[in-house]
N, CA, C and O atoms as a Tinker XYZ file with bonds, in Angstrom:
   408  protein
     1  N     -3.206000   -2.730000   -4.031000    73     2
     2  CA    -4.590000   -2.360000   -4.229000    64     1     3
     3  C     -4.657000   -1.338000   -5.347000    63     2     4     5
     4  O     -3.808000   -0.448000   -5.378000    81     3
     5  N     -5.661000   -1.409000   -6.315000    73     3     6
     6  CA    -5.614000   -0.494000   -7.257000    64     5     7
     7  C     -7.712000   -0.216000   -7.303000    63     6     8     9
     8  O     -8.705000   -0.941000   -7.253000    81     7
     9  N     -7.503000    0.827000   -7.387000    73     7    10
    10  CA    -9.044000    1.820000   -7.541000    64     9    11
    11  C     -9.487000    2.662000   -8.134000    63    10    12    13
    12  O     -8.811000    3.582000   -7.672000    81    11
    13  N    -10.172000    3.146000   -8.885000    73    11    14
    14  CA   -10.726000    4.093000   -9.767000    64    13    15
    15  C    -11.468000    4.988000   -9.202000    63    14    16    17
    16  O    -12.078000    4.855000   -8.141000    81    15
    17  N    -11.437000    5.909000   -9.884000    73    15    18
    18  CA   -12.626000    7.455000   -9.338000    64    17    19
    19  C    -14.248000    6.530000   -9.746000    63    18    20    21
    20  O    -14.570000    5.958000  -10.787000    81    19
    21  N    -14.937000    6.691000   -8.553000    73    19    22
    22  CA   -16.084000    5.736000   -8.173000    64    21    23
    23  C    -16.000000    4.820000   -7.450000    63    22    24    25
    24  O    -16.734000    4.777000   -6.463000    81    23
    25  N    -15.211000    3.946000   -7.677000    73    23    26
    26  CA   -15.105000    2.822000   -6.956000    64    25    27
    27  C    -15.459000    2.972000   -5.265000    63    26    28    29
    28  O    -15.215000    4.078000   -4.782000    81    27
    29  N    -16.079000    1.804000   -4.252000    73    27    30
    30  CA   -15.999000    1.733000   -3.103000    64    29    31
    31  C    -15.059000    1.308000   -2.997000    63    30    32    33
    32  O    -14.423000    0.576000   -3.755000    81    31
    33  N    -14.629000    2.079000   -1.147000    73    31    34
    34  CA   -13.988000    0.969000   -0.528000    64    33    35
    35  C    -14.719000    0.755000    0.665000    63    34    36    37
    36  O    -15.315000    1.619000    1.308000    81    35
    37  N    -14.618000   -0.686000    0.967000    73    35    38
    38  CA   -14.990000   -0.826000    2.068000    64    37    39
    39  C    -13.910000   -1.197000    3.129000    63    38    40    41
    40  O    -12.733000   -1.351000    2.802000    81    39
    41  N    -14.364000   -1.341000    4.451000    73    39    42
    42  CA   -13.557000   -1.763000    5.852000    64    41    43
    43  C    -14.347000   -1.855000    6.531000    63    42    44    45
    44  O    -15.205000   -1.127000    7.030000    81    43
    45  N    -13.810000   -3.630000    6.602000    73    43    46
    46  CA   -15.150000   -4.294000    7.620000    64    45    47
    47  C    -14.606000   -3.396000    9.016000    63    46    48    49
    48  O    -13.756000   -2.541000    9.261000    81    47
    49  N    -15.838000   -4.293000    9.869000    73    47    50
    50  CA   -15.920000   -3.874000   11.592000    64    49    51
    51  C    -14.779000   -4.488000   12.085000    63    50    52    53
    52  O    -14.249000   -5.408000   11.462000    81    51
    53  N    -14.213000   -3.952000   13.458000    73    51    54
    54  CA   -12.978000   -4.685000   13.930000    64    53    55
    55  C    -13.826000   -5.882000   15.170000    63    54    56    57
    56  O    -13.249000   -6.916000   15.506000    81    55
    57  N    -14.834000   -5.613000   15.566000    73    55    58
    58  CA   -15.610000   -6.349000   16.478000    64    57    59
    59  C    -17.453000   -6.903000   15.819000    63    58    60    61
    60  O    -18.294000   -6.520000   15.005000    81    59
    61  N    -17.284000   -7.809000   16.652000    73    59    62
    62  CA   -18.797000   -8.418000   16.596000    64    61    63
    63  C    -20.036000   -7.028000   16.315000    63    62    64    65
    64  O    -19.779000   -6.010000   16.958000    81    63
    65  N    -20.768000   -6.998000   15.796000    73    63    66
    66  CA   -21.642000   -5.945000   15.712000    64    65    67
    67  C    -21.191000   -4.623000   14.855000    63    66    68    69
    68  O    -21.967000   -3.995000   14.135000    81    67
    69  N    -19.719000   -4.284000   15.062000    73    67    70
    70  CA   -19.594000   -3.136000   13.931000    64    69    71
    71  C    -19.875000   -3.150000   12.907000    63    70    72    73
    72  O    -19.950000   -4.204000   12.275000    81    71
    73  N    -20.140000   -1.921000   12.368000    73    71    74
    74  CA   -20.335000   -2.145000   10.504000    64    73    75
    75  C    -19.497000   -1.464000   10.010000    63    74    76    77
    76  O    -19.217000   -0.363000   10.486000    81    75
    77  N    -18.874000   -1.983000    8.889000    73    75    78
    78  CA   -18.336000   -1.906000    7.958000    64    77    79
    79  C    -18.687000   -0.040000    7.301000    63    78    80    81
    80  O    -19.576000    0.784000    7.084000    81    79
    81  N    -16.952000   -0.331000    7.238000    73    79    82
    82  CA   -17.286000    1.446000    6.960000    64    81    83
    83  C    -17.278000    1.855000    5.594000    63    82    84    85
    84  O    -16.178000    2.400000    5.509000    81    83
    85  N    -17.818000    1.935000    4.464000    73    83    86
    86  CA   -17.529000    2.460000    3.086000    64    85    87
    87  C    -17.509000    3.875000    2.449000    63    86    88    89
    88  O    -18.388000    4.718000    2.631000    81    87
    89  N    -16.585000    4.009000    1.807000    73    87    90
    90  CA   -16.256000    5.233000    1.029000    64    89    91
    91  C    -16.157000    5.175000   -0.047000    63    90    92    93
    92  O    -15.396000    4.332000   -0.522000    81    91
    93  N    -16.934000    6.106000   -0.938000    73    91    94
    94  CA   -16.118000    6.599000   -2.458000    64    93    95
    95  C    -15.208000    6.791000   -2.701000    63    94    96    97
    96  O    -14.645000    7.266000   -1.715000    81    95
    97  N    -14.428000    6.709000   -3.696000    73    95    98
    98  CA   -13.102000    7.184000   -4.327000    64    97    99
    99  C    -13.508000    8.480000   -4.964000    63    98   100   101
   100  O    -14.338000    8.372000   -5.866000    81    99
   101  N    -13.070000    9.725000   -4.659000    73    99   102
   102  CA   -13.411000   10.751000   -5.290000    64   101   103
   103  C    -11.780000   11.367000   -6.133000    63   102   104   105
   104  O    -11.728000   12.122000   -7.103000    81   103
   105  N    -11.064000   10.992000   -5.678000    73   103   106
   106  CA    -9.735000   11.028000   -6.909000    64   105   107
   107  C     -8.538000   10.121000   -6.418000    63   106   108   109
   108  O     -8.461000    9.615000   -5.298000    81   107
   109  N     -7.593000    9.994000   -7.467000    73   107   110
   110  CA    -6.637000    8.917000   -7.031000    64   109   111
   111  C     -5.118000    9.433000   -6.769000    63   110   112   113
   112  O     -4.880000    9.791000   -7.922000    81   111
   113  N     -4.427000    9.600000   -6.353000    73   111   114
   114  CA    -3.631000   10.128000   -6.264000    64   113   115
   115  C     -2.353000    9.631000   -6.324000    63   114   116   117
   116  O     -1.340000   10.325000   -6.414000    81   115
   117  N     -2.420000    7.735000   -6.246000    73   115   118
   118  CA    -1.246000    7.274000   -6.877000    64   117   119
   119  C     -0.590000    6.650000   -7.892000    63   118   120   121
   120  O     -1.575000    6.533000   -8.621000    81   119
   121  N      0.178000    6.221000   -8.437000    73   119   122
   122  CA     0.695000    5.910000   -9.963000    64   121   123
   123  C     -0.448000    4.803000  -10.223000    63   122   124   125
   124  O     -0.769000    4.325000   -9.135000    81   123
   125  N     -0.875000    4.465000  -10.849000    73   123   126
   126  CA    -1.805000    3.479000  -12.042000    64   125   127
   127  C     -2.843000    2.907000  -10.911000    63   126   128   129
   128  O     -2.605000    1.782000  -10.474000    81   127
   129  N     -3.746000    3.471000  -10.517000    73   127   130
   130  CA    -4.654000    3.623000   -9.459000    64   129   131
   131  C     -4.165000    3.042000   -7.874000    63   130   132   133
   132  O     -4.953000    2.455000   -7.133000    81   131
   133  N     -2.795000    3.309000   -7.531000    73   131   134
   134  CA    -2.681000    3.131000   -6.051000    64   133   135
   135  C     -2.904000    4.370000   -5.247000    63   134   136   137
   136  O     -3.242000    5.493000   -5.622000    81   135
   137  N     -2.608000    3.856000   -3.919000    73   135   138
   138  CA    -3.090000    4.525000   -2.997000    64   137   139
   139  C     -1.863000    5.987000   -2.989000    63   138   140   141
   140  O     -0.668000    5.820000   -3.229000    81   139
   141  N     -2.340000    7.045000   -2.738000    73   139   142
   142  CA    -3.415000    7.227000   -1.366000    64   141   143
   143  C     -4.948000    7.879000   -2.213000    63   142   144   145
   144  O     -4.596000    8.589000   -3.155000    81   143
   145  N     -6.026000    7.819000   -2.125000    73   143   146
   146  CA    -7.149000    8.167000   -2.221000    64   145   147
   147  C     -7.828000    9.171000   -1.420000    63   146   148   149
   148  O     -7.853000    9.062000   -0.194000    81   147
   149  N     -8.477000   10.310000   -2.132000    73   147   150
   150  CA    -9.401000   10.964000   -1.703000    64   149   151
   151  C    -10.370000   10.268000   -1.402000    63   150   152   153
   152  O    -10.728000    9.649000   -2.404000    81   151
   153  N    -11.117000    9.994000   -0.358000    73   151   154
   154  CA   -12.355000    9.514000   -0.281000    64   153   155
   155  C    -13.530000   10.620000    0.342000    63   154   156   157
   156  O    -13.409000   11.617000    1.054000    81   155
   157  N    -14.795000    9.903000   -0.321000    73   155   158
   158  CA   -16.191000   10.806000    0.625000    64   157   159
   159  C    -17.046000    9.467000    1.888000    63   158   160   161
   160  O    -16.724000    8.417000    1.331000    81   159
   161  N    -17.434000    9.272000    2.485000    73   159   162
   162  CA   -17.176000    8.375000    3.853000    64   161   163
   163  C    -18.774000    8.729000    3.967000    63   162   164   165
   164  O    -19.266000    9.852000    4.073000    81   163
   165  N    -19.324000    7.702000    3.926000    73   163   166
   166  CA   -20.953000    7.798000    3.964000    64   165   167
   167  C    -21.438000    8.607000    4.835000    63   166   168   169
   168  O    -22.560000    8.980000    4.491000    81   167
   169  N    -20.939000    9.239000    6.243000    73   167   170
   170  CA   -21.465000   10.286000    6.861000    64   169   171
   171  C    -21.242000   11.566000    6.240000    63   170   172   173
   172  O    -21.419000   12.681000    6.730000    81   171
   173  N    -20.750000   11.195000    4.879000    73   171   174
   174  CA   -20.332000   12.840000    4.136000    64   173   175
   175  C    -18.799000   13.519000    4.476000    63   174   176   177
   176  O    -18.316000   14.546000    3.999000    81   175
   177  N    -18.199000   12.558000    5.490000    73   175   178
   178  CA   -17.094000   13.614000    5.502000    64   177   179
   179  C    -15.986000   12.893000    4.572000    63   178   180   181
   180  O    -16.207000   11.754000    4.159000    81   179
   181  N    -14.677000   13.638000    4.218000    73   179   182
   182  CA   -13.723000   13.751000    2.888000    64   181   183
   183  C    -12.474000   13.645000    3.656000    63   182   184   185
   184  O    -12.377000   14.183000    4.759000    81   183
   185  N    -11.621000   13.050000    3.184000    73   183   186
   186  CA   -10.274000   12.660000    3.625000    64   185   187
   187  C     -9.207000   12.240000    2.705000    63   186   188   189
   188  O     -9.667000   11.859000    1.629000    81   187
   189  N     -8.407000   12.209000    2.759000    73   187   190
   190  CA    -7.003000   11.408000    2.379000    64   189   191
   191  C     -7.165000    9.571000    2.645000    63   190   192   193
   192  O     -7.730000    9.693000    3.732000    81   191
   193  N     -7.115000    8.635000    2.527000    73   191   194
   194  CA    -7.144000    7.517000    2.953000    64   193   195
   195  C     -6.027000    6.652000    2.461000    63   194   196   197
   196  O     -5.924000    6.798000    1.243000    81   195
   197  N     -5.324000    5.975000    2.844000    73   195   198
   198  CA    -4.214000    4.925000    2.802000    64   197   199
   199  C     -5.054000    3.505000    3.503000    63   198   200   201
   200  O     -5.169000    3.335000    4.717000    81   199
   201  N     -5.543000    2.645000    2.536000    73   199   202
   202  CA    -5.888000    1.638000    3.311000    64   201   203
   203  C     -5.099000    0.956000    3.215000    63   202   204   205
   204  O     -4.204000    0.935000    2.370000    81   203
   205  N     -5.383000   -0.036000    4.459000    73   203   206
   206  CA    -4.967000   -1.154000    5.022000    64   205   207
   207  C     -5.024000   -2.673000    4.700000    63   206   208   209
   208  O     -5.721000   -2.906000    3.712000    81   207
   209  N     -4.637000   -3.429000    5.105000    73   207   210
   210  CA    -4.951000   -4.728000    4.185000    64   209   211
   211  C     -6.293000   -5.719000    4.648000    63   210   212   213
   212  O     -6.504000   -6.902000    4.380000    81   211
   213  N     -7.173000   -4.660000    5.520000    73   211   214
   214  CA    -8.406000   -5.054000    5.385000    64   213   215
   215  C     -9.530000   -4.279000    4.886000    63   214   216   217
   216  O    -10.737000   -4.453000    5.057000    81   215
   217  N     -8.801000   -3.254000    4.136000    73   215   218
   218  CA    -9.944000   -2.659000    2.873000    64   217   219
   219  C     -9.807000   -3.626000    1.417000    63   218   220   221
   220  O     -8.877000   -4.277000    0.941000    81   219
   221  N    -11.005000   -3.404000    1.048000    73   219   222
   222  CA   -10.965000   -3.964000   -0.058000    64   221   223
   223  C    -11.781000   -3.118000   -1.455000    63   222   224   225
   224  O    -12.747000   -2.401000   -1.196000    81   223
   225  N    -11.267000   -3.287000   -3.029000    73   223   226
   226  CA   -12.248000   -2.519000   -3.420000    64   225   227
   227  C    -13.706000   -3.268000   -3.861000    63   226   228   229
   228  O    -13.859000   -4.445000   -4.188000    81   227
   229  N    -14.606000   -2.323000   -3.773000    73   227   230
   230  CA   -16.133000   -2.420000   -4.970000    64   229   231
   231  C    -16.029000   -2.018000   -5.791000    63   230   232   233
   232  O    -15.808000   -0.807000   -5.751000    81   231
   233  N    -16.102000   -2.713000   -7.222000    73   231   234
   234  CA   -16.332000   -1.758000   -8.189000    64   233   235
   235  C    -17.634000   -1.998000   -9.036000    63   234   236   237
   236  O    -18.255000   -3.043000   -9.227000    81   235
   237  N    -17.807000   -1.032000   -9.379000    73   235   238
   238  CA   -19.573000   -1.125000   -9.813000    64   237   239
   239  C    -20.213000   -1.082000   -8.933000    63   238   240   241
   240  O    -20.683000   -2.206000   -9.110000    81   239
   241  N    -20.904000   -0.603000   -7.673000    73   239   242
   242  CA   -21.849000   -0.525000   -7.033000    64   241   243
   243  C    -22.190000    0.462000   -6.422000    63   242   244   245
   244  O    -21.334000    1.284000   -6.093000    81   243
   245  N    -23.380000    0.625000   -6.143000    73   243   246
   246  CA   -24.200000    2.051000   -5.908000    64   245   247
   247  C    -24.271000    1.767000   -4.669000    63   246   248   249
   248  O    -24.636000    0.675000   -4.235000    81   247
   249  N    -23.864000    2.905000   -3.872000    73   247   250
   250  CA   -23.574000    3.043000   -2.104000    64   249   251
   251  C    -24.310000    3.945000   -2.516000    63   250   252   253
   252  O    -24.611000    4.297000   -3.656000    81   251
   253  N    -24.700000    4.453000   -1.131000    73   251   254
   254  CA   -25.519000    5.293000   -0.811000    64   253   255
   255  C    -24.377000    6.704000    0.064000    63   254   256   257
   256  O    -24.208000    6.654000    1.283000    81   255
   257  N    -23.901000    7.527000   -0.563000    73   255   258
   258  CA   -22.380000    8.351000   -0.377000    64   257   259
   259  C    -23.401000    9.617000   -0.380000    63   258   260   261
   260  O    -24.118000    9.888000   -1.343000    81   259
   261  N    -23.352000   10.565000    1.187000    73   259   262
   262  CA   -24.102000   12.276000    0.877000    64   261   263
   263  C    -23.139000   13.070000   -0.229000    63   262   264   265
   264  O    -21.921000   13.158000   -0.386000    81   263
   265  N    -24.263000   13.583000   -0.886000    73   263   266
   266  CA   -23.369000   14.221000   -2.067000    64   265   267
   267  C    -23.971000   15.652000   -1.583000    63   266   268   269
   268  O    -25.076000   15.998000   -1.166000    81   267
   269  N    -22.772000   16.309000   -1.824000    73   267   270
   270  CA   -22.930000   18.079000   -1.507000    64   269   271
   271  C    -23.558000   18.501000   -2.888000    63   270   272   273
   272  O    -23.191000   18.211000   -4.027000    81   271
   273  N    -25.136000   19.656000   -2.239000    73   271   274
   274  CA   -25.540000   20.438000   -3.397000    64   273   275
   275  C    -25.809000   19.690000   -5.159000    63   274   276   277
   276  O    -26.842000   19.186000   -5.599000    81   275
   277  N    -24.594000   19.855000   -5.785000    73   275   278
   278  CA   -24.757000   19.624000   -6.698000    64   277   279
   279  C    -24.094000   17.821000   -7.297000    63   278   280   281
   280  O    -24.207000   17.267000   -8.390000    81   279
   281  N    -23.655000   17.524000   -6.450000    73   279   282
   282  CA   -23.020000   16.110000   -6.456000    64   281   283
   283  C    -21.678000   16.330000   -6.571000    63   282   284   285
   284  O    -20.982000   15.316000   -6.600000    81   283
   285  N    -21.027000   17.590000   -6.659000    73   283   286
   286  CA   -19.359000   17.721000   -6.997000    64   285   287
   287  C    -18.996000   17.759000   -5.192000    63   286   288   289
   288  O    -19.810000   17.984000   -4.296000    81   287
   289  N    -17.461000   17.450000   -5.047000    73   287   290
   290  CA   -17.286000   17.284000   -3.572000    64   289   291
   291  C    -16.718000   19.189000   -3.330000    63   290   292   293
   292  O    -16.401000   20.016000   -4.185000    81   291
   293  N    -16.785000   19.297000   -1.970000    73   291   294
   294  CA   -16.493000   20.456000   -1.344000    64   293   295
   295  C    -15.140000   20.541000   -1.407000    63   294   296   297
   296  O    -14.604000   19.516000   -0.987000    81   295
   297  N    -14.101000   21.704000   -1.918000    73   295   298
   298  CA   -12.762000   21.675000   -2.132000    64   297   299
   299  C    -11.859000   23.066000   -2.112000    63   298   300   301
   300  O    -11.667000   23.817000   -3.068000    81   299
   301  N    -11.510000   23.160000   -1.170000    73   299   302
   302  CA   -11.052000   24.688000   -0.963000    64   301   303
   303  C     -9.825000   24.678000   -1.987000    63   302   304   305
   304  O     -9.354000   23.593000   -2.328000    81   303
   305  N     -9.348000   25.776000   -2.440000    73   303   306
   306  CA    -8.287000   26.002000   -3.265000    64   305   307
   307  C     -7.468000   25.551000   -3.196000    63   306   308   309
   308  O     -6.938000   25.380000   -4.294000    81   307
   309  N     -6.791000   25.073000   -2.152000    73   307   310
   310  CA    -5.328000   24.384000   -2.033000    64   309   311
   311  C     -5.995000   23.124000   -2.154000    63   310   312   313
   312  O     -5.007000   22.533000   -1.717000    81   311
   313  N     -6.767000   22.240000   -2.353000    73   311   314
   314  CA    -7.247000   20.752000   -2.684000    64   313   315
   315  C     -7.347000   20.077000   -1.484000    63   314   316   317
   316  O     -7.462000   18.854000   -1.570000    81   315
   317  N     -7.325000   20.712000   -0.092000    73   315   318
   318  CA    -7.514000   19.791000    0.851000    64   317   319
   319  C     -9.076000   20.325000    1.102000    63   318   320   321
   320  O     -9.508000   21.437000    0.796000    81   319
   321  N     -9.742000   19.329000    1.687000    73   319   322
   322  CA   -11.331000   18.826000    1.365000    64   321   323
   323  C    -12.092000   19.573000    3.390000    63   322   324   325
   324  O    -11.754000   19.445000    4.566000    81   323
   325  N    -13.026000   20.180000    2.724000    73   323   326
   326  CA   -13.692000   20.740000    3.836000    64   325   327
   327  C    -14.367000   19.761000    4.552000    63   326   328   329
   328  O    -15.005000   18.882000    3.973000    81   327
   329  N    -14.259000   19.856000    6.098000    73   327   330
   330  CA   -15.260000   18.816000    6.660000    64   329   331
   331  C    -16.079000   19.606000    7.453000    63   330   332   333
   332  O    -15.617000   20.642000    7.931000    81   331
   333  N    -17.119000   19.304000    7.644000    73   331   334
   334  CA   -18.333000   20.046000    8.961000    64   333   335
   335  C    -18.018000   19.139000    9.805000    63   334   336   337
   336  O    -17.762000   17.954000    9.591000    81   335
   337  N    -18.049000   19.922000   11.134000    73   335   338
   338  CA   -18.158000   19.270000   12.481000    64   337   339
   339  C    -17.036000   19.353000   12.880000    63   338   340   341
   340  O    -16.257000   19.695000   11.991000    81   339
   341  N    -16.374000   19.112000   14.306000    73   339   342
   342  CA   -15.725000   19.136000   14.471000    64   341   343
   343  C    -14.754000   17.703000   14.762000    63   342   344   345
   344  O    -13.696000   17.792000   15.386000    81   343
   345  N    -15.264000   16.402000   14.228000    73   343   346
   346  CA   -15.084000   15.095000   14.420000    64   345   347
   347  C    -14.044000   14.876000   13.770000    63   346   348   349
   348  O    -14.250000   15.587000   12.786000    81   347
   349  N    -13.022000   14.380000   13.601000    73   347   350
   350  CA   -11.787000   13.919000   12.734000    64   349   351
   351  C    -12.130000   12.660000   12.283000    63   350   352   353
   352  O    -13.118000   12.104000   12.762000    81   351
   353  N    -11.241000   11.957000   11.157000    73   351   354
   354  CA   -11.550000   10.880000   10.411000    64   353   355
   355  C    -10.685000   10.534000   10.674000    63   354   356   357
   356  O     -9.696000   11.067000   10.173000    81   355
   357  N    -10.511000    9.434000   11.616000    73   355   358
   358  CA    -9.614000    8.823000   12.354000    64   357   359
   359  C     -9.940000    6.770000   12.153000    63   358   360   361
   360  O    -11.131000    6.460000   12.190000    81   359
   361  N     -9.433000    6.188000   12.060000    73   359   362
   362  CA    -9.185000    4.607000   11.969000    64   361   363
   363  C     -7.889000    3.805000   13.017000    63   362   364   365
   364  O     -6.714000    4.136000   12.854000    81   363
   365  N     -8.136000    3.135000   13.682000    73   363   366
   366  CA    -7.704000    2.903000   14.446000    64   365   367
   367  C     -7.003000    1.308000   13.641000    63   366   368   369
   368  O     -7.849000    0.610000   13.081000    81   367
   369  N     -5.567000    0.818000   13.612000    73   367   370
   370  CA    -5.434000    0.022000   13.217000    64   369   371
   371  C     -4.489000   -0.291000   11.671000    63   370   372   373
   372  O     -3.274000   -0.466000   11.580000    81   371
   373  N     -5.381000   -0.286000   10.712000    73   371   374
   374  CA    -4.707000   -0.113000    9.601000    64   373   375
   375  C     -5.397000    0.882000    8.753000    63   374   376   377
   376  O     -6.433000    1.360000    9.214000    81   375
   377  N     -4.986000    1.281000    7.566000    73   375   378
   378  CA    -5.167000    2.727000    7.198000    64   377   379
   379  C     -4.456000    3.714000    7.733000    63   378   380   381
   380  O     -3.647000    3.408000    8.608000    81   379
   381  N     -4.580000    4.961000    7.376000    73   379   382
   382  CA    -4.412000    6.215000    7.760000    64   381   383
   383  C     -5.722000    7.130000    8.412000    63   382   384   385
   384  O     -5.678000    8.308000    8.764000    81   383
   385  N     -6.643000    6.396000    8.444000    73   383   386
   386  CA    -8.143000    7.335000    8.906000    64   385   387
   387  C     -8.681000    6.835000   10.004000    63   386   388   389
   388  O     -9.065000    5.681000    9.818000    81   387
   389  N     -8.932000    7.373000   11.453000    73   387   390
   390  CA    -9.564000    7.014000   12.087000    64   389   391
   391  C    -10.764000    7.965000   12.211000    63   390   392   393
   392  O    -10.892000    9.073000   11.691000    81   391
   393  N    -11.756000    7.192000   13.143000    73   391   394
   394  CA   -13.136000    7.791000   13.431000    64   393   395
   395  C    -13.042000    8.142000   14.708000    63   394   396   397
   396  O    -12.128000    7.523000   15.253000    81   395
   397  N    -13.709000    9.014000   15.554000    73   395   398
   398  CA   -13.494000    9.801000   16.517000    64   397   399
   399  C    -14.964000   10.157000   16.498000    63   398   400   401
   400  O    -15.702000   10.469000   15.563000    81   399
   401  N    -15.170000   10.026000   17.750000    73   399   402
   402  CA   -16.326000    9.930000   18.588000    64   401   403
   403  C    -17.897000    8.713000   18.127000    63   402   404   405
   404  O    -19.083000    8.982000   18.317000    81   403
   405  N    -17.428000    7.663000   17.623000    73   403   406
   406  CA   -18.156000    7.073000   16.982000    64   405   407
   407  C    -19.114000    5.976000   18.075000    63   406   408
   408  O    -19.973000    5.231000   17.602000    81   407
C-alpha cells in the first residue's frame, strides 16, 4: 500500500450495517509512501495506523475530517498526537487501531 499526506483511507464495516471507517493521512512515515501513517479519524481523534489488507487508499477526495482551530493537527513536542477523551483507537482484526467503546 502506498499513500500520500491527504490521501483517505478507508476500512469498510466488519458486519452488515457498520460503516466504514475513514481517515486522513496527516504524515507518512514509511520509505516511498508505506505504512505506518499518522492518521486524523473523522471523530477527530489522531493515531499511528498500520493498515490491514482491508484498507484501501482514496486519493483525491474531500472527506469530511474535524480539523483543530486552525486546520494544522494537535502535536505535542515529542510528535506523538494529542487525543481528547478518554476512548482509545483501537481496530479489532487487521491494522494496528482499534475503536473502543463504539
Amino acid at each position: 500500500m502506498q499513500a500520500s499526506v491527504g490521501d483517505h483511507l478507508r476500512v469498510e464495516g466488519r458486519h452488515v450495517g457498520d460503516r466504514p471507517l475513514v481517515a486522513e493521512v496527516l504524515e507518512v512515515h514509511g520509505k516511498d509512501g508505506q505504512p505506518p501513517y499518522l492518521v486524523r479519524w473523522e471523530d477527530g481523534r489522531e493515531g499511528t495506523f498500520f493498515p490491514g489488507s482491508d484498507a484501501v487508499v482514496e486519493r483525491g477526495l474531500k472527506h469530511a475530517t474535524k480539523r483543530s482551530g486552525s486546520g494544522s493537527a494537535k502535536r505535542s513536542g515529542s510528535g506523538s498526537a494529542k487525543r481528547s477523551g478518554s476512548g482509545s483507537t483501537k481496530r479489532s482484526g487487521s491494522g494496528s487501531t482499534k475503536r473502543s467503546g463504539a
